[in-house]
C-alpha positions in Angstrom: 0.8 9.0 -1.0 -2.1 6.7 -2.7 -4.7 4.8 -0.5 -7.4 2.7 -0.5 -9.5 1.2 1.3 -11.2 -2.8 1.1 -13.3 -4.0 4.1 -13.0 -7.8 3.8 -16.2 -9.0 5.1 -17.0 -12.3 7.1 -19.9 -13.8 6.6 -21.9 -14.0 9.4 -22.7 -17.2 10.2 -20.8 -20.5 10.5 -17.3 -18.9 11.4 -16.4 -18.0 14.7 -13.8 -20.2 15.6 -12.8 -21.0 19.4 -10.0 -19.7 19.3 -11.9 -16.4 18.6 -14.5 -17.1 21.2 -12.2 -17.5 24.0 -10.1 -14.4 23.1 -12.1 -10.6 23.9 -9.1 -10.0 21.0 -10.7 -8.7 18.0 -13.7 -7.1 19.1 -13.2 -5.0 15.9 -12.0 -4.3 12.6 -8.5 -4.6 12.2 -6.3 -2.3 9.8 -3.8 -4.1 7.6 -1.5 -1.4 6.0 0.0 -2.7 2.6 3.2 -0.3 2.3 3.0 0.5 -1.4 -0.2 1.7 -3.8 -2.8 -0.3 -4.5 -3.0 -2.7 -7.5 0.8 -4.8 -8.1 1.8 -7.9 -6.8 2.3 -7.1 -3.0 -1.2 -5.1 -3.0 -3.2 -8.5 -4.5 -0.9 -10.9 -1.6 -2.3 -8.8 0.7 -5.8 -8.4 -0.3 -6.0 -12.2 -0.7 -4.4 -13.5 2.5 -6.6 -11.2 4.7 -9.9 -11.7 3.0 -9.3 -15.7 3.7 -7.9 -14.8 7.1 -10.5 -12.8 8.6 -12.9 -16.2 8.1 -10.2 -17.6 10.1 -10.0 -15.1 12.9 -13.4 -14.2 12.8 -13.2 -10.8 12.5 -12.8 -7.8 9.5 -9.9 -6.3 7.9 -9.7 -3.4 6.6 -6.8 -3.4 3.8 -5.6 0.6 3.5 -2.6 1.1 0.7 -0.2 3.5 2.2 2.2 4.1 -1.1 5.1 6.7 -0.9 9.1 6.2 0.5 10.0 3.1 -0.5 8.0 1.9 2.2 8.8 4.2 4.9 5.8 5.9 5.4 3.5 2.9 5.9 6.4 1.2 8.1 6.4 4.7 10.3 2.9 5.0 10.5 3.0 0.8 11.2 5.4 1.7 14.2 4.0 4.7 15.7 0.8 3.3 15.9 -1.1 1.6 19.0 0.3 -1.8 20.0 -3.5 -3.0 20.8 -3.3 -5.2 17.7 -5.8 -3.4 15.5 -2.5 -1.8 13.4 -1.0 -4.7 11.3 1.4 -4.3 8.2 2.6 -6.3 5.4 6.4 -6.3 5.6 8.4 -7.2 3.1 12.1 -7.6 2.2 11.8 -3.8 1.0 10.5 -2.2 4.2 12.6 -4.7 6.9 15.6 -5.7 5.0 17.3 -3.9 1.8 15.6 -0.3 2.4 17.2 -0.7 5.8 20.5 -1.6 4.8 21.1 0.6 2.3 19.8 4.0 3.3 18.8 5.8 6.6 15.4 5.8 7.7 13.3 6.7 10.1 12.2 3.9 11.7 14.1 0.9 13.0 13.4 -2.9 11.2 14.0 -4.7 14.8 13.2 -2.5 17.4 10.3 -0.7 16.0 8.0 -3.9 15.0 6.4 -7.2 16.4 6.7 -10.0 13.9 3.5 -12.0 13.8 4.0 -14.6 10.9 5.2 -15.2 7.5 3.3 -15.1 4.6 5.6 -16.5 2.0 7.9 -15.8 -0.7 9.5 -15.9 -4.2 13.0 -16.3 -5.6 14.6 -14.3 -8.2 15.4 -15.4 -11.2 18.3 -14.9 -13.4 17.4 -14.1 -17.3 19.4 -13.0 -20.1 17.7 -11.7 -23.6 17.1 -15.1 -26.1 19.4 -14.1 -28.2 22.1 -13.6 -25.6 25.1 -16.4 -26.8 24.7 -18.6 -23.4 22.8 -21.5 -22.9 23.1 -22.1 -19.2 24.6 -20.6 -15.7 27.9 -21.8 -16.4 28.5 -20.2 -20.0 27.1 -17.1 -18.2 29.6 -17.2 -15.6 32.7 -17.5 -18.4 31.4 -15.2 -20.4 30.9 -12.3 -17.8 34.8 -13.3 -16.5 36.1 -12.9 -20.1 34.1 -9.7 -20.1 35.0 -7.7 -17.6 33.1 -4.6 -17.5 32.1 -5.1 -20.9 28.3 -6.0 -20.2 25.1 -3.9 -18.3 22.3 -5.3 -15.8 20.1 -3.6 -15.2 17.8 -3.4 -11.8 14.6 -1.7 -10.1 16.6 0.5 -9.0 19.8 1.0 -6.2 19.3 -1.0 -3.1 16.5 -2.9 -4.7 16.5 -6.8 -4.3 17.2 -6.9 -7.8 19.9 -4.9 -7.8 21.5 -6.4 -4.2 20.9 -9.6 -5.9 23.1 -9.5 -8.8 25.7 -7.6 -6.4 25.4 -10.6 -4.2 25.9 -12.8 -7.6 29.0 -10.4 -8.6 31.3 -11.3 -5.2 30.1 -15.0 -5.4 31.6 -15.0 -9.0 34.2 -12.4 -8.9 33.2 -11.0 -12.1 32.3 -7.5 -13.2 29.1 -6.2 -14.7 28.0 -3.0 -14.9 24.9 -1.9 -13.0 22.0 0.6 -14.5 19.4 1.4 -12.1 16.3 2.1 -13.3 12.8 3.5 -11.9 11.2 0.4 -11.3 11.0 -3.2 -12.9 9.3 -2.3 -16.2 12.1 0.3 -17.4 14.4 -2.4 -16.6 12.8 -5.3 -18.9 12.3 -2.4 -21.9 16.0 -2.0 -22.6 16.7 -5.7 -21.5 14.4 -7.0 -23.7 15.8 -4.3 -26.0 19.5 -5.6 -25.7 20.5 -2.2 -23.9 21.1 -4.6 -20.7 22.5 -8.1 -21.4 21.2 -9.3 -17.4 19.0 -8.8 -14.6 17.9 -10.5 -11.4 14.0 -10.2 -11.5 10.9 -11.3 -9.0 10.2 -14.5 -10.7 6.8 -13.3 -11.0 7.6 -10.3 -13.2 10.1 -12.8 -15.4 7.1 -15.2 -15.9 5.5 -13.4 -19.2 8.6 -12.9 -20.8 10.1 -15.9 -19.9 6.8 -18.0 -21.6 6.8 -15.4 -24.4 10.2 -16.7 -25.4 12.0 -13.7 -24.9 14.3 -14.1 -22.3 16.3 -17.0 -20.8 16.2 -18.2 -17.9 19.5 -20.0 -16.2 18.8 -20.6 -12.3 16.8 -18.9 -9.7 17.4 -18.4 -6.1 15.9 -20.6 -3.2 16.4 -23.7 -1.0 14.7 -25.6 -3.7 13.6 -25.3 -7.4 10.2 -23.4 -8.0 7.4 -26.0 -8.7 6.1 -23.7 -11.9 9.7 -23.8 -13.4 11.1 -27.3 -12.2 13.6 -27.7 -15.0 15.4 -24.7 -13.0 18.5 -25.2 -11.4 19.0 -23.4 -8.0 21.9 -21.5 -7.6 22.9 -23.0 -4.5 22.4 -26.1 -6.3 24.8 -24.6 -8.8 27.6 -24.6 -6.0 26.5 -21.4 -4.1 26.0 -22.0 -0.5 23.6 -19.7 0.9 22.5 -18.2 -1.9 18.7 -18.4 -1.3 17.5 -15.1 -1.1 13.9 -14.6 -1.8 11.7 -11.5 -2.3 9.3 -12.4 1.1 6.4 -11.0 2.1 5.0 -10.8 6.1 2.8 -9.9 8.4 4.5 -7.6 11.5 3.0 -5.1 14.1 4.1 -2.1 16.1 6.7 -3.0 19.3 5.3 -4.5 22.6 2.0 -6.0 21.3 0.3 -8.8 23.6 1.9 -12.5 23.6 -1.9 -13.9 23.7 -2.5 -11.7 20.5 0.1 -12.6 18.7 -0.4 -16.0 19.0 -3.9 -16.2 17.7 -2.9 -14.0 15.0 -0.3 -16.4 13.7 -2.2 -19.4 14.1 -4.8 -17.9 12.7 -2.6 -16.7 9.5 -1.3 -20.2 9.4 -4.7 -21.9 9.2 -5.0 -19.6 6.2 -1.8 -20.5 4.5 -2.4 -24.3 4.9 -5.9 -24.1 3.2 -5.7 -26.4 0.3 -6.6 -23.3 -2.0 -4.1 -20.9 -0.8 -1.0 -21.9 -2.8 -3.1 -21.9 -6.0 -4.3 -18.5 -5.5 -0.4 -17.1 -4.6 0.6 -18.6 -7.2 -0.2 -15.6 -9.3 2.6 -14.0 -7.9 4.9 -17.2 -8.0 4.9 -16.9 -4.0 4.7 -20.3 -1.7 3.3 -20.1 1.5 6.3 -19.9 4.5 4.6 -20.5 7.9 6.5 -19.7 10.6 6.2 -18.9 14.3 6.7 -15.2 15.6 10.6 -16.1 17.0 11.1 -17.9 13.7 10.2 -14.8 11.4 11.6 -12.5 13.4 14.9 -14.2 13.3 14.4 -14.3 9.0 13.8 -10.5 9.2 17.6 -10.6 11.6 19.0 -13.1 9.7 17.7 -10.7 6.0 19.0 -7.8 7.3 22.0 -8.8 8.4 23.2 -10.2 5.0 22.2 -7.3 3.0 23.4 -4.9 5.8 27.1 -6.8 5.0 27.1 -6.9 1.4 25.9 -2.8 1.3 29.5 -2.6 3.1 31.4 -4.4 1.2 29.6 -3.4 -2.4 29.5 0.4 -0.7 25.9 0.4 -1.5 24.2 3.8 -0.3 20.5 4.7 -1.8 19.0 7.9 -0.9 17.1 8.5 1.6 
């Protein structure tokens, strides 16, 4: 287990909003648990969402990195803790969605958590090496139908978005690849970039280098919509798959049975920070868009994530360890 520790200060002065003032909720510090070690992508979402929000709310965070299990340990420390609203965690599609489906835990995704807001999310993108002989999604799809078997992906590892992702892409196709887990994202690039793999289904921000170096291919990424930084990408659900907008999200949840009256402030308070006029500039680092949402509405994406990955684990027979 790494951890860390980063007290996001608020100025003194100037930034108390009402909604603070009428609310004895926070009278103190408030500890955001980011479920994975400090530095990476989902570590710098987390740092810069609460250091903006804590103008908003008027009141500290204190960001603490609780790496180790895939997630489980910050999401069981998350759901053991007090439900005063001084315990908050960032939840992501790891911790609430494809860990859960895929491998028993110890703590429940639903039961176990209140959902306070969205923070937002980015698709995965489908890349192939440059000098892999298809030019687009369709050529891709023939070529892995004439080749049954015959070419590797490879992923972050099993039960990872990136590897549910291209399972999910498999069905839809009916084709036949052959999956090589690896021990994170890097690996995974090495021997695709290497031609040891000839596909994989990365975070679009861990594509981006390699995708402006030149040495991968992109061919369409998932979503409701094409990402602003790579508009000349096709969706696939544009591409003729319906449904197909799985995104690696990140959140903002809490232990079971917190205060309505705190929940509330803390999602309009997190909202006011995702619509600043700065705040998509600054996730943009990690290709993410802001997702606002009200506490029913992300708690029914967390039911609504689960659920798919829950019934492609079945069907796939997808079992990680624990």
């Amino acid at each position: 287990m790494q951890r860390r520790l980063l007290l996001c200060a608020v100025p003194a002065l100037g930034l108390a909003p009402l909604a603070a003032k009428a609310q004895a909720y926070p009278s103190k510090a408030i500890r955001y648990i980011v479920p994975v070690a400090a530095g990476g992508g989902n570590d710098f979402i987390g740092r810069t969402v609460t250091e903006r929000w804590a103008r908003q709310l008027g009141q500290n965070f204190v960001v603490e990195n609780i790496g180790g299990g895939g997630g489980a340990i910050a999401s069981l420390t998350t759901a053991k803790a007090a439900p005063d609203g001084y315990t908050l965690m960032q939840g992501y599609v790891a911790t609430h969605a494809t860990s859960p489906a895929t491998r028993k835990l110890n703590y429940d995704p639903i039961k176990d958590f209140t959902a306070i807001g969205m923070i937002g999310g980015t698709p995965n993108v489908l890349v192939v090496p440059a000098a892999f002989p298809v030019a687009d999604l369709k050529q891709f799809i023939e070529h892995v139908r004439a080749n049954p078997g015959k070419l590797n992906y490879g992923s972050a590892g099993i039960g990872s978005l990136t590897h549910m992702t291209m399972e999910l892409f498999k069905q839809e196709i009916g084709g036949f690849i052959v999956h090589v887990p690896y021990r994170g994202i890097a690996p995974a690039f090495t021997d695709l970039l290497g031609g040891q793999t000839q596909a994989m289904f990365p975070g679009l921000a861990a594509a981006m280098p390699h995708i402006r170096s030149g040495r991968v291919r992109p061919l369409a990424v998932t979503g409701a919509a094409r990402h602003p930084l790579f508009k000349e990408l096709p969706t696939l659900i544009e591409s003729g798959f319906k449904g197909f907008d799985a995104l690696q999200w990140y959140g903002v949840v809490g232990p079971a049975g917190m205060a309505l009256d705190a929940v509330k402030l803390l999602n309009d308070t997190l909202n006011k920070t995702l619509a600043a006029p700065d705040m998509s500039e600054k996730l943009s680092a990690e290709a993410v868009q802001p997702m606002p949402m009200s506490p029913a509405q992300f708690a029914q994406y967390i039911r609504d994530d689960l659920a798919r990955w829950t019934q492609l684990a079945l069907e796939r027979k997808i079992q990680a360890e624990g």
